[in-house]
N, C-alpha and C positions, 0 to 999 in steps of 0.2 A: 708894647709902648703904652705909656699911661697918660692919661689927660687929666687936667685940672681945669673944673668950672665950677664955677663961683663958690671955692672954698671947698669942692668936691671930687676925690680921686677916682675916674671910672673908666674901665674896661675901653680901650682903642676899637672903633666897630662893631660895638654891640647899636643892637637895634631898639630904637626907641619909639613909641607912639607919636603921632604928632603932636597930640595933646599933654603927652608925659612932662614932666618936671624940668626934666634936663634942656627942655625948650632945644632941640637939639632933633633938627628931622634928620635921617639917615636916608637914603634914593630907597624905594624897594623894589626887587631883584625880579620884575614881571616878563621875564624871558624865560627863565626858568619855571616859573609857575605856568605858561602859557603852552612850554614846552611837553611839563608833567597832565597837565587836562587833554594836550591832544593825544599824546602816548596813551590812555585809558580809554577816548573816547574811540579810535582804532583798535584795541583790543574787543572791547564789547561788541564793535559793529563783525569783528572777524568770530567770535563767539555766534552769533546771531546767525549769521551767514551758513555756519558749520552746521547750527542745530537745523534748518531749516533747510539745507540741500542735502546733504546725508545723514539722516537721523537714523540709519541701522547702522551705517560701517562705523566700526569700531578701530578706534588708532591701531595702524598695524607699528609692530616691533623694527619695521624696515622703515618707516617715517618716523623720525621723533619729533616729541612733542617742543615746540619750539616757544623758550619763556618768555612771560609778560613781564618786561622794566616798565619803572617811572622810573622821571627823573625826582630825586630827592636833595633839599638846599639843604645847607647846613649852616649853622651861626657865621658871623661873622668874624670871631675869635677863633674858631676852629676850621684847620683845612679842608677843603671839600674832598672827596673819597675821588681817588684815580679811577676807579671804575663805578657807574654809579651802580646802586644796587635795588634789589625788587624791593618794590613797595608792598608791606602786606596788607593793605589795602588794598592794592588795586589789584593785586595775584588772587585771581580765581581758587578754584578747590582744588585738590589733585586733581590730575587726567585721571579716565578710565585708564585701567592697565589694556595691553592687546591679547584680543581675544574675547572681550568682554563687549556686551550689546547695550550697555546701561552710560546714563551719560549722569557727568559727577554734578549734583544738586547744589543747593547753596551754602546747606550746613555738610558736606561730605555723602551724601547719601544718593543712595542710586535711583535715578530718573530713568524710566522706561519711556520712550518717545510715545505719544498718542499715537503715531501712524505706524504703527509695528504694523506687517504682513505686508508694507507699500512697495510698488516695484521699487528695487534700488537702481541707482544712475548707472545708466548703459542698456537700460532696456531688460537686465535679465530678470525674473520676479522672485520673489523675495521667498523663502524657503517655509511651508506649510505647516502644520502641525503632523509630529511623525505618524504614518499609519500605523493600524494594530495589527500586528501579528501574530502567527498562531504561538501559543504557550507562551506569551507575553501579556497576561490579563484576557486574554480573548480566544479566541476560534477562527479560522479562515474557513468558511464553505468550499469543499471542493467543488472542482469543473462539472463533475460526474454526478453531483446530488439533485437529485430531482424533489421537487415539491410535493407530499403527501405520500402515501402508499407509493413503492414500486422496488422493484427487482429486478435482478441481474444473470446472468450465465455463465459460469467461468467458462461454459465451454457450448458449442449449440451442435455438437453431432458427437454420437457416442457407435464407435466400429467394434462390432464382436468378432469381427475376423470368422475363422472357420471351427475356435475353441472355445473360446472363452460363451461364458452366461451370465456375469454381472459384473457392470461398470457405473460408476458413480461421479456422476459431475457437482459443483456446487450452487444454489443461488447464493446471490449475495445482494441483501439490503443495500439499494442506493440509495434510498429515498430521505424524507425527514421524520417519515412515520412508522408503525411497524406494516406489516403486508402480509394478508391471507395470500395462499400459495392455492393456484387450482389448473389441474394437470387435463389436457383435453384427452376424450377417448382411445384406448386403444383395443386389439384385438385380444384375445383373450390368454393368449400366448403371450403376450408381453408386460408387463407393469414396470409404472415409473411413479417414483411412492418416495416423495419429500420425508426427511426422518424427520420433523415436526410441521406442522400445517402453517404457523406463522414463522418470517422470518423477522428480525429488529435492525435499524437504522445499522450499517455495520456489521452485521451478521455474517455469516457462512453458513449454510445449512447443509447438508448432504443432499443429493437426490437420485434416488438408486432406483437405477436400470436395471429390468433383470429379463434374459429371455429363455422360455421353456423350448426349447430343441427341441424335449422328446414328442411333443405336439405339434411345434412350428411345421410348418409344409414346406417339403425340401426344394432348394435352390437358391436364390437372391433375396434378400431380404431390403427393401428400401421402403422406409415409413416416416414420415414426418407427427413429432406429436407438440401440439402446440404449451407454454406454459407462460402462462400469465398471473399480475395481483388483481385481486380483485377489488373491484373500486377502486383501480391504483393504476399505474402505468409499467413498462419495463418488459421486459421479459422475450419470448421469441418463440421459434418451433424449433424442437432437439431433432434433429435428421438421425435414426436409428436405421445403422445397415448391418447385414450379415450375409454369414452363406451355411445355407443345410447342406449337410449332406445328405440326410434321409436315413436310413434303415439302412446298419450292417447286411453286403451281398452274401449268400452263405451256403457254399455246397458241403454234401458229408458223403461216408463210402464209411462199408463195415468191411470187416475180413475176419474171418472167410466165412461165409454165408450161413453155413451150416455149421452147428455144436452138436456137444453131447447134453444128455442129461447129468445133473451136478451126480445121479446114482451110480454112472456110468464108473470101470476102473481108469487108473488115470491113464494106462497105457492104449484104454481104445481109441482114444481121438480126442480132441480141445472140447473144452468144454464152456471157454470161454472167447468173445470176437472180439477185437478192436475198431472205436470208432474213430474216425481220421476227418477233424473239420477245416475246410478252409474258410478263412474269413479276407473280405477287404472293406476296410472302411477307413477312413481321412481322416474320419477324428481320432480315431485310438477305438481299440477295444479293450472295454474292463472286466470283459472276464465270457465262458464259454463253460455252457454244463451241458450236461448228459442225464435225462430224465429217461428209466426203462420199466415197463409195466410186462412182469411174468406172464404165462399161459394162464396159472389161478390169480390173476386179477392183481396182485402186489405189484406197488410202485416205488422206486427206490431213483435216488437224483444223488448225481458223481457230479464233482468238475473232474473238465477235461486239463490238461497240462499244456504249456507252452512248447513248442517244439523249436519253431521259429520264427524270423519277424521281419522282414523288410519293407520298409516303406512305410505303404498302407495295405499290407498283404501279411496274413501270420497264417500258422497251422498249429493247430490241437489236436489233441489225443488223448484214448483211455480205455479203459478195458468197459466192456458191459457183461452181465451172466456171471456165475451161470444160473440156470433154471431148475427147481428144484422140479421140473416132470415134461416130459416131451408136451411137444405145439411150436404155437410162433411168439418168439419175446420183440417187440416193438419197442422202437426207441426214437426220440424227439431230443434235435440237438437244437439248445437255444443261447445263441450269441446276443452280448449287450454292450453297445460303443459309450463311449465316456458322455456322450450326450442322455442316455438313457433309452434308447433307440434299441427294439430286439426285434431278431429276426431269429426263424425257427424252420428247422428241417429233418425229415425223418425217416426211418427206413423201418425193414426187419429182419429177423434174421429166425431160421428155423429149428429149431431143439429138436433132436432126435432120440429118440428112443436107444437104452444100451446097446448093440450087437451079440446077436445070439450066436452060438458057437466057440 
């Protein structure tokens, strides 16, 4: 609908100044305006609110973010909108998205709250800077490292049983430094002898036991030997045990007592004796000879043979002779056990002259 004033055709409901031309005030619409200032001023206050009680938690994806309206007037010529819509003005900047720790600034950009690490609401506290972990830019010191010089024992007693003569345990660098290696006394039958004097932070080093049997003095063997760093810490006393058995026991027998001379024919009698040794020893025997010194002074060394073996019991045998001239040919039977252990024992036996007739 149109109007006519003073000779002038204008728009039905348009809004005129009071001072405008048209001398023509129109009412203005202070409900609606009154309406749109409180709509923003409850937004800002619930903004304020938000930054200021929880400034870590971030919108989660299970709350949505819930939009800011104004109201917004429209001309008087044109219909007001059925539903009103946001004002972009009064519509803050996007929300953070969920998941995110940053609150949305004023040009779009992300605000990190001042109070980041603060406990967040409920009491629980607020999540720390991650530690460093090993092969993650750093190192974690183990439980077991000690400060300066020191070592370790894989093992702190080393058993030789009734055979064995060298066993070998390791140190091992606990420390943060490297470490001189120093082994306390022992007897002169036994050495414990690091294969290098220093060990390094991490290391393994051998350290070898070794015991002489064929010295040791028979029966138990228990010794404690201590091994320490020096100027360092760590370390302990190695408990070394064993058992001797001492010196193969060793009886012998010849047969038959009496020979011929090697001049002799073959049909007058032997010319040759056998010797027959028994041995017992625990550890083993590695081997049994027969040493024989003629009536003119020559010396000549047989091994004797296996015959049999049980246990710790065997028997040897062998021929000794013959003599190249009547007397007595003497013989020394010496056994040797796997420890290096001999035992010796001996007899003789008489050379006789051919038989006349």
């Amino acid at each position: 609908m149109r109007q006519r004033t003073e000779g002038k055709v204008e728009a039905a409901g348009r809004h005129r100044l009071p001072w405008g031309r048209s001398r023509r005030i129109l009412p203005i619409r202070w409900g609606r305006i009154v309406a749109a200032v409180a709509a923003a001023a409850a937004l800002a206050v619930g903004l304020a609110l938000v930054h200021n009680i929880a400034p870590r938690q971030s919108p989660s994806a299970s709350q949505p973010a819930v939009a800011a309206t104004a109201m917004v007037t429209s001309p008087p010529d044109q219909p007001a909108p059925t539903e009103p819509g946001p004002d972009p003005a009064a519509v803050p900047a996007a929300a953070p998205t969920a998941g995110t720790d940053a609150l949305a600034g004023p040009a779009g950009e992300a605000v990190v709250p001042p109070d980041a690490g603060a406990p967040a609401p409920g009491g629980a506290p607020a999540p720390g800077p991650p530690s460093l972990a090993p092969g993650a830019g750093g190192s974690a010191r183990p439980e077991t490292e000690q400060i300066g010089p020191a070592i370790g024992l894989s093992s702190t007693s080393v058993a030789f049983g009734a055979v064995e003569s060298t066993v070998s345990v390791d140190l091992v660098g606990v420390g943060t430094a490297p470490a001189r290696v120093r082994v306390g006394g022992t007897p002169a039958w036994v050495r414990v002898v690091p294969r290098q004097d220093v060990v390094d932070p991490g290391a393994r080093v051998p350290l070898v036991v070794t015991l002489d049997r064929e010295t040791a003095p028979p029966g138990t063997v228990d010794l404690s030997v201590p091994v320490r760093a020096v100027d360092g810490s760590g370390g302990g006393s190695l408990r070394i045990t064993a058992t001797v058995s001492g010196a193969p026991s060793l009886s012998v027998a010849a047969a038959p007592a009496e020979i011929l001379a090697a001049t002799c024919a073959a049909g007058q009698g032997p010319n040759q004796a056998t010797v027959t040794a028994t041995v017992v020893d625990p550890t083993g025997v590695l081997g049994v000879e027969v040493r024989t010194r003629v009536p003119d002074g020559t010396e000549i060394t047989t091994p004797l043979a296996l015959v049999t073996a049980v246990e710790d019991r065997s028997t040897w045998s062998g021929p000794i002779g013959p003599a190249p001239a009547p007397g007595t040919l003497a013989y020394t039977v010496v056994a040797t056990d796997l420890d290096g252990r001999k035992s010796e024992a001996g007899g003789s036996v008489e050379v006789r002259p051919c038989p006349t007739g």
